[in-house]
N, C-alpha and C positions, 0 to 999 in steps of 0.2 A: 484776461486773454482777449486778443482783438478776432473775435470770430462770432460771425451774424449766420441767424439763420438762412438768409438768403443766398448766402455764398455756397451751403449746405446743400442748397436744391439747386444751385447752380451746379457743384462738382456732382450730383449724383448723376448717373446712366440715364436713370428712366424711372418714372413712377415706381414700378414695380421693387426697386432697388429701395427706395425709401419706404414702400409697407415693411416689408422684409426687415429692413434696422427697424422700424416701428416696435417687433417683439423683441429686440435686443436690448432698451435703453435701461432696464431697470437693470439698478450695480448688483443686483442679486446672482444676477449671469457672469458675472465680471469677479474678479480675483487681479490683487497686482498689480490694483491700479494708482496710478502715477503722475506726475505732470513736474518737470524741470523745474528749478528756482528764477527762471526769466520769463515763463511763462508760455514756452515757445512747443515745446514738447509735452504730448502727454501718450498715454500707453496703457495698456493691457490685456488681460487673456481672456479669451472668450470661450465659453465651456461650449464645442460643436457635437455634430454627430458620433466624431470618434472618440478615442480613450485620450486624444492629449489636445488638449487647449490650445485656440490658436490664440499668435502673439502676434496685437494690433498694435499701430504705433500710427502718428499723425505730428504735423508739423502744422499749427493753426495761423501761422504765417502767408503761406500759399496755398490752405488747403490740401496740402501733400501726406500719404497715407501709403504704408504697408501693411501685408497683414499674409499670415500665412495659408490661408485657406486657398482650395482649389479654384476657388471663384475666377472665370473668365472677365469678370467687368469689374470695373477700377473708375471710380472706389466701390469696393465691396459692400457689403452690409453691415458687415462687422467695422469697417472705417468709416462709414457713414454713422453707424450706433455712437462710438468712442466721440465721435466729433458732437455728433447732438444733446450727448451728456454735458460735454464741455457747456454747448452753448445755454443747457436748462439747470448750470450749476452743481450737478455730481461733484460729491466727495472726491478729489482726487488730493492725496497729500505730496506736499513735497516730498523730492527725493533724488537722490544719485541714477539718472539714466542706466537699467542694465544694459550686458554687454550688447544682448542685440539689438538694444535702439540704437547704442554708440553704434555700431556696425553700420546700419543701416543710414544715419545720417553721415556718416565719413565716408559713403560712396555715393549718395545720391548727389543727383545737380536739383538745385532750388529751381524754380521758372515764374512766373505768373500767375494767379490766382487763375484758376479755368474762368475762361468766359463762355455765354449760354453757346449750348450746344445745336440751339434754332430747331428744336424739334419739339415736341409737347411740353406745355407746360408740368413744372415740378413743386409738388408743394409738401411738406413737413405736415402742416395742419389735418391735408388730406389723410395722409399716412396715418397721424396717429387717430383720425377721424373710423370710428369702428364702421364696418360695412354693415348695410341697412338688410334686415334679414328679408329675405323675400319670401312671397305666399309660398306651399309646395302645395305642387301638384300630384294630384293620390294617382295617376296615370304614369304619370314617371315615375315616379319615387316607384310604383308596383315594378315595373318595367324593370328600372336598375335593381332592383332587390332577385329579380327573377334570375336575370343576367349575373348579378355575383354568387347566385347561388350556383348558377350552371357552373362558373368558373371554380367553384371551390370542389364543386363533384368531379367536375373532371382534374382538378389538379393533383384532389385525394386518388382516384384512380389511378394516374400516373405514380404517383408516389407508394402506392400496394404495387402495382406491377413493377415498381423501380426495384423495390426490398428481395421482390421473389426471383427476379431477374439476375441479381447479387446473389442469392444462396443459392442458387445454380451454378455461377458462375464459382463461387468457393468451391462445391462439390466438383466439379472439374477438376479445379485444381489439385485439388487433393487427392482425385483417385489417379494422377496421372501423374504426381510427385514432386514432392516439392523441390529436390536438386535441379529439375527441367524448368520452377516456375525461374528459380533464384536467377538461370541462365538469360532469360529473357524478361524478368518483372517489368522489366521499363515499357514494351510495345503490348504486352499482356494488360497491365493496367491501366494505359492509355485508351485502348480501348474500349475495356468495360468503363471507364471515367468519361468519355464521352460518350456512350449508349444514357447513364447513371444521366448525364446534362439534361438529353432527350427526355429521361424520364422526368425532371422538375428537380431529379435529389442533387440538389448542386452543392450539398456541406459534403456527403458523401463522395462524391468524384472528386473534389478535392482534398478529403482523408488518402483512396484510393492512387489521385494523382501525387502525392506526395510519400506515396509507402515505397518504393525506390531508393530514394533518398534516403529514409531513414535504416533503411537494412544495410544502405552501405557503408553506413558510416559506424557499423556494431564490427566488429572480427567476423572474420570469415565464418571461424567453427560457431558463433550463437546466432548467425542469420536465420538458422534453421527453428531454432525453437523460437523467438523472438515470430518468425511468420507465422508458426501456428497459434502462437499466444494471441498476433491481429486477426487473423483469420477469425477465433472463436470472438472474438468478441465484435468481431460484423454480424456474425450470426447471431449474435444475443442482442446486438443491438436492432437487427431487419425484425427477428421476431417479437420483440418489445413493440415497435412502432407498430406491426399488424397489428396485434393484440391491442393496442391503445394510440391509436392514429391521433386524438387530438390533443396527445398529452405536450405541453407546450418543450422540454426537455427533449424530448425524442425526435417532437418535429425538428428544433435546433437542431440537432447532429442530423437530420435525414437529409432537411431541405434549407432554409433560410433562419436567418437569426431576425427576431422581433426590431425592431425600428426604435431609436432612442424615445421616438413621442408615446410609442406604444409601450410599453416599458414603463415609462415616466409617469402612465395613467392607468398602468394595470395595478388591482388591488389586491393581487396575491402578489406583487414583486416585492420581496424586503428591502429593508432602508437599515442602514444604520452607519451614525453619526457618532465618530471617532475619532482617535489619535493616530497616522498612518507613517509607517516609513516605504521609502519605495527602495525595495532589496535588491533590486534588478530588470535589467531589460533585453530582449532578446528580440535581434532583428533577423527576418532570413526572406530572400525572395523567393516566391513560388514560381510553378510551374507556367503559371499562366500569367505571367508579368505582373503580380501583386506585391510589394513591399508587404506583411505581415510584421507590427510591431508588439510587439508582448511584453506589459508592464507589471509587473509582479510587486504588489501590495500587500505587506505586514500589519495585522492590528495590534496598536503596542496595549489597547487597553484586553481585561477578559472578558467584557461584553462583545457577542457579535461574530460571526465569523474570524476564524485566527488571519486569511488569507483572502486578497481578491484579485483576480485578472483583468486589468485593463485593454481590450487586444483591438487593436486600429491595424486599417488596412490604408493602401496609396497606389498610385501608378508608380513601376519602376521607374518610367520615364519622368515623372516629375520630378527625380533626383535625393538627394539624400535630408529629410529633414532634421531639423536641429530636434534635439530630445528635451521634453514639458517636463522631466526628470531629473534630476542631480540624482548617482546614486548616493543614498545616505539621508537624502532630503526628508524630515521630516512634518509633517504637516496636520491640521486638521481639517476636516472633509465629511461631507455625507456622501454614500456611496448607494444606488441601488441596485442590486441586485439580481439578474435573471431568473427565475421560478426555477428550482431545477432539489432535486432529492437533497444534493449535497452542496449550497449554491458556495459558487468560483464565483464565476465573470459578473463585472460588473459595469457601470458609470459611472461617474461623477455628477452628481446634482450641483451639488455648491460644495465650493473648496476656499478653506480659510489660509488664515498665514501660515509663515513657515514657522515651527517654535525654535528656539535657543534659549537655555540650554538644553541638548538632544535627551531626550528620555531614555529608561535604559528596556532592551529584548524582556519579551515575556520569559517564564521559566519554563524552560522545552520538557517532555515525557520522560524522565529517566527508565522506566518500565522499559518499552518498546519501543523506538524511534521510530519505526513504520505505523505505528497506530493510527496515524490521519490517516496512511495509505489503506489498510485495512479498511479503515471506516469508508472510504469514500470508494473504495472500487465494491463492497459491500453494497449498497446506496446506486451506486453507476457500474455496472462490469465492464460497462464498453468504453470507460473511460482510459485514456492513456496516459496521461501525467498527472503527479498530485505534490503540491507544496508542504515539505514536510520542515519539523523543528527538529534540529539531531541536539542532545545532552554532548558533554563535552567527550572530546574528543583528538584523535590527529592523523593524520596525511602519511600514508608508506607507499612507499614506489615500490616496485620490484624491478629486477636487473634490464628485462624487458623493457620497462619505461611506463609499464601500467601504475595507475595510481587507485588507492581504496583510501575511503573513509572510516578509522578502525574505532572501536573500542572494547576494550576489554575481548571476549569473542567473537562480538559482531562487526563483521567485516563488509563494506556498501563498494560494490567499483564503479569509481566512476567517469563519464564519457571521457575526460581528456584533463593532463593531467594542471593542478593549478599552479599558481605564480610560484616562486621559488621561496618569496616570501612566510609562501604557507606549507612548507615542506619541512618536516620536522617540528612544527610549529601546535601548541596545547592552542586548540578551538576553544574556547569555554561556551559555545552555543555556537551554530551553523545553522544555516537558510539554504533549503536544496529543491529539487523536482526529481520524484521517486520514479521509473518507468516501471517498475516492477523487475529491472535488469541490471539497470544502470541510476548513478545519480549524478546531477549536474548543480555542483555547488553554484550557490547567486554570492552571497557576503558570509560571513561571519567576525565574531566578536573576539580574539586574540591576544595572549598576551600585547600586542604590539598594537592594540589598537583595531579597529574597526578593518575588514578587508571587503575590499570588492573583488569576487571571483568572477561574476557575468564575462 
């Protein structure tokens, strides 16, 4: 490939730009990496902050580079990384360009290799040059340690008076009825969700600012029970956090979710490293202009959690991203884990190929098919969905147009009804999310083959 370091520090922005890809270049980060049979093209995913990898692509021709990430400056870090592997010989194997590099070179215009930008000098060597540690000073270092400690007192304060502020606010509700909240929930919980802001509990206001939505889209007649059932379990979860404020679990649901580096270097977060399919994905915008994407992860081996949640967020404005997802995709991965009673959600650390031929569904509970559910709202009360495995099974409407999950006695209904394909149709094993009311099939295994219900 004709691609010099120099052209490297020439296309990047700015120093800062080339530290930055500095931590990117090792293929350990990297999954799905590529490069054309002319040489011209190379490509791959970069495992970021959220649940789906971004997909870098680069033309070593004129230095040209896209890449999905939010990043304001071009070339990115991640295009800067892809290209510097190139130039220090990274494995990349031949291969057939996926669709989205084809995409993306069938509408770009080619131009000129960048010429220097006439601003600070740019250097590679620098970058990957470690920074020299300097003395610390026991005067600062005291200072800042005083200063984060204020901050964490006062955030924990905010965060007791956010809880108590909340089961007041339930109690209200409650003694003055629930058909008067259901009338008005939208401007009700608006504004306890922004008081909840004030207080620092921002996972909270957005549970709250999103409980609207979810009662209306149940039937009229079970709005009513389905709100007492959140309501108790805000109170079990405010009085959880008083009682154990710096339990990592509780603070997630109260206030903020741990940081991927923080995560990635705590030594109570599980790890484990398996055989994955990805059963479904669930996109919804929120209240506050977030894309929420929800990646729902199957472990086909029995070591290890059965399920993990990959859940990424975006600006709505940034528009609609392409999915890190095929459903049905099967792959291997290590995944870690958030600390949590019953652990869900996860990351990806490093993610290997995709296998073929596909593996086949673990064997689901014929006992109970709620049993994960049980387990895990046992473990979490305040939890509200849980991935469950259903035994075989099949799809009954009623004239209505409602549809259940039946077997034998046990009847699940659920949110909305599925393809027509699955309608009459022997499940021989199903992938769903239990709310305790309703259930939302993801895929299942079929006479007919593999289905996607997402």
């Amino acid at each position: 490939m004709v691609l010099s370091r120099s052209q490297i520090e020439t296309a990047a922005p700015d120093q800062a730009a080339l530290n930055a890809a500095a931590g990117l270049i090792r293929p350990a980060k990297w999954s799905g990496l590529g490069r054309s049979a002319d040489d011209v093209l190379v490509w791959g995913e970069c495992q970021g902050s959220g649940a789906n990898p971004y997909r870098v692509m680069a033309d070593v021709t004129d230095v040209g580079s896209k890449c999905t990430c939010p990043s304001r400056k071009f070339p990115c870090k991640h295009g800067l990384a892809l290209m510097w592997m190139v130039v220090d010989g990274a494995a990349m194997p031949v291969a057939e360009p996926p669709a989205w590099v084809a995409e993306w070179v069938g509408r770009r215009r080619k131009g000129a290799p960048p010429s220097s930008r006439g601003d600070a000098a740019r250097s590679l060597d620098d970058a990957a040059r470690p920074e020299p540690d300097a003395a610390p000073d026991p005067a600062s270092e005291a200072r800042k340690a005083a200063a984060a400690a204020r901050r964490a007192a006062d955030t924990q304060a905010s965060l007791l008076a956010a809880t108590e502020e909340l089961d007041r606010w339930t109690a209200d509700q409650l003694r003055t009825g629930l058909v008067g909240f259901l009338g008005e929930a939208g401007e009700r919980c608006r504004r306890i969700a922004a008081r909840l802001v004030d207080g620092k509990a921002g996972a909270l206001a957005a549970r709250l600012d999103e409980l609207p939505s979810r009662l209306l889209a149940l039937p009229a007649p079970e709005r009513p029970d389905a709100l007492l059932v959140e309501f108790g379990k805000l109170v079990l979860l405010c009085r959880a956090f008083r009682a154990a404020p710096e339990d990592a679990e509780l603070r997630r649901e109260v206030a903020v979710t741990e940081s991927r580096e923080d995560l990635l270097t705590a030594p109570d977060a599980p790890r484990c490293a398996s055989t994955w399919e990805a059963v479904g994905e669930q996109v919804a915008t929120r209240r506050d202009g977030l894309v929420s994407v929800s990646t729902w992860l199957m472990n086909l081996r029995p070591e290890g959690p059965r399920f993990a949640l990959l859940l990424d967020y975006f600006p709505a404005s940034a528009g609609r991203r392409s999915a890190a997802f095929a459903a049905g995709d099967q792959f291997e991965a290590t995944l870690a884990f958030f600390p949590a009673r019953a652990p869900l959600r996860a990351l990806i650390v490093e993610r290997g190929a995709s296998l073929s031929p596909k593996q086949p569904w673990p064997e689901p509970d014929d006992v109970d098919p709620l049993a994960a559910w049980l387990a895990r709202l046992e473990a979490s009360p305040w939890a509200q969905l849980a991935p469950v495995l259903l035994p075989e099974g099949r799809i009954a409407t009623e004239r209505s147009g409602a549809a259940w999950w039946r077997r034998g006695d046990t009847a699940l209904p659920l949110v909305e009804a599925p393809p027509p394909v699955a309608l009459g149709s022997r499940l021989r094993v199903a992938c769903g999310l239990w709310s305790g009311g309703r259930l939302t099939l993801l895929a299942a295994q079929s006479d007919w083959g593999r289905l996607g219900l997402a």
